[in-house]
N, C-alpha and C positions, 0 to 999 in steps of 0.2 A: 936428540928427540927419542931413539930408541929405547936410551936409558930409561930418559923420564918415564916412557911407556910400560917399561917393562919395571921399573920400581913403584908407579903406580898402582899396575897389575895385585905385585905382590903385596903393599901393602891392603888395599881392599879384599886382597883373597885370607891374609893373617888376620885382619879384622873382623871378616865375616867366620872365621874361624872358632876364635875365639868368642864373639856372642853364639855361637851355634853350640860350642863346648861348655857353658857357662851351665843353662840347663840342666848338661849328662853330669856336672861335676854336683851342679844339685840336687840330683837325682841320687848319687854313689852319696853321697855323705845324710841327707836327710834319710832317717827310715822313720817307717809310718810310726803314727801314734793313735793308740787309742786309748779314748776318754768314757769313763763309764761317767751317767750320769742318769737320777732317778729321780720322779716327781710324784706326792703323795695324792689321791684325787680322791675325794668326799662322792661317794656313791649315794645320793637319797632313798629312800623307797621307791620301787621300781614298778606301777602297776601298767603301764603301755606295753603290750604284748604283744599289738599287731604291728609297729614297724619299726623302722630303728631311730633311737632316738641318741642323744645328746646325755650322757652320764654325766659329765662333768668336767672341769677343765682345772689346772696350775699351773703356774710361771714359778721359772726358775731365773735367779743368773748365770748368766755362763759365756763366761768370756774367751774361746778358742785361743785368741790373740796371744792372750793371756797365757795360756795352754804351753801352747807350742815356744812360745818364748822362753818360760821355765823348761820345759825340757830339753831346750834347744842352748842354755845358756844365753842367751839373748841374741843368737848366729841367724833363727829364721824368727818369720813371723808367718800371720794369716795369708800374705800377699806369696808366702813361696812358696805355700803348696799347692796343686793344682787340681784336687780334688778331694771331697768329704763325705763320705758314703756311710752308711746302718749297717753294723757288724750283725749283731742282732738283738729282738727285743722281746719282754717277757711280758705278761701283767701277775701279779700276784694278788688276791685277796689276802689281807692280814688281819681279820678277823672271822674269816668263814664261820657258817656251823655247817648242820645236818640240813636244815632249811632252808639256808642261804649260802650259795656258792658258784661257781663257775657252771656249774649245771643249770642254774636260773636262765642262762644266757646262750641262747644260740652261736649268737658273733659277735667279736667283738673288731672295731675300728679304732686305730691311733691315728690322728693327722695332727701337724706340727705348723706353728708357726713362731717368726720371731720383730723382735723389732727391727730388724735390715728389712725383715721379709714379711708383709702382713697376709701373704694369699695362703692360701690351707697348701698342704702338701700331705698324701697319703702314705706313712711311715709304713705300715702295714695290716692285713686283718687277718683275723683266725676263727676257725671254726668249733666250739667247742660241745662235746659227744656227751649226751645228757646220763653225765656220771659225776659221785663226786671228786672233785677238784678245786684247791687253792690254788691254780697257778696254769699257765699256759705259755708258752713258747711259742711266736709267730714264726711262719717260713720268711725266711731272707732269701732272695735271688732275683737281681738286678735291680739293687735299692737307687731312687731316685741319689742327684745331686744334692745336695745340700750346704756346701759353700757358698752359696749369695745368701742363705739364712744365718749365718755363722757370724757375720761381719759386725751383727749387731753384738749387744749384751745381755739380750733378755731370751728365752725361748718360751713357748706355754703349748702343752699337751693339752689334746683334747680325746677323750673315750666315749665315744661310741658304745653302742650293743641293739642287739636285735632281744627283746626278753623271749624266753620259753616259758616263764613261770614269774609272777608278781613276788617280791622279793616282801621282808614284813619288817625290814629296821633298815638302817643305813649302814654304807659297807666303806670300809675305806681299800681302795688301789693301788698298789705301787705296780707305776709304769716304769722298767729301768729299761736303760739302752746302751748301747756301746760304739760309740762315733769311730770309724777310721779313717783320719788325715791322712792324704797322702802327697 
């Protein structure tokens, strides 16, 4: 009976071992990946000035799964990483002029959603200094999760701004970002 007890023991302490090692060993061999990815967004003529509105939105595909598979040789998937966070994010105007620019616009807001996931999520926002500029850089620090958004196939940006100034033709955005898997 002693035996039994104490081979018992030892098998349930090697087995919990072992699922408890599975993890660290996931951990040492996966290293993070990150996925740049950008969506073009059609800016109309901008004349609401007093509050922030709704600039426009695009969908992308984007299949993480996908992602991490190829780089992975097909060893992991979505299910083995434990987290997916916003390295960082830009907006660029790609047609600026003198009259229309980053200066039109006080703030601007990204929120994210996808087909796993339909509730908004706030990517980030930025402030921009009434000067000209084609391009802004948001602060990153402490980017939301974003792995239960991942799991679908679809994503779609949506842009935000507060206007400073009535813009007088249409602009187009490129939102780019930089996802890291971990």
């Amino acid at each position: 009976m002693r035996k039994l007890s104490l081979t018992l023991f030892l098998a349930v302490s090697a087995i919990a071992i072992v699922f408890t090692s599975c993890k660290k060993v996931l951990d040492a061999f996966f290293d993070p990946i990150e996925s740049p990815l950008s969506v073009e967004i059609t800016i109309p003529i901008v004349t609401n000035t007093t509050s922030e509105s709704a600039l426009g939105a695009s969908s992308v595909h984007f299949n993480l799964d996908s992602i991490i598979r190829k780089n992975t040789k097909d060893v992991f998937n979505i299910n083995s990483i434990k987290s997916v966070k916003l390295k960082d994010m830009a907006v660029n105007l790609l047609n600026a002029d003198q009259a229309n620019n980053l200066a039109n616009f006080e703030t601007f807001k990204v929120t994210f959603t996808s087909s796993a996931n339909a509730t908004p999520v706030i990517l980030g926002t930025a402030t921009n200094p009434d000067t000209y500029a084609t391009s802004t850089v948001f602060p990153i620090s402490n980017s939301v999760e974003l792995k239960n958004y991942l799991s679908g196939s679809d994503v779609t940006f949506t842009l935000y701004s507060k206007a400073r100034r009535a813009t007088d033709r249409t602009l187009t955005a490129r939102v780019s970002v930089t996802l890291r898997s971990e």
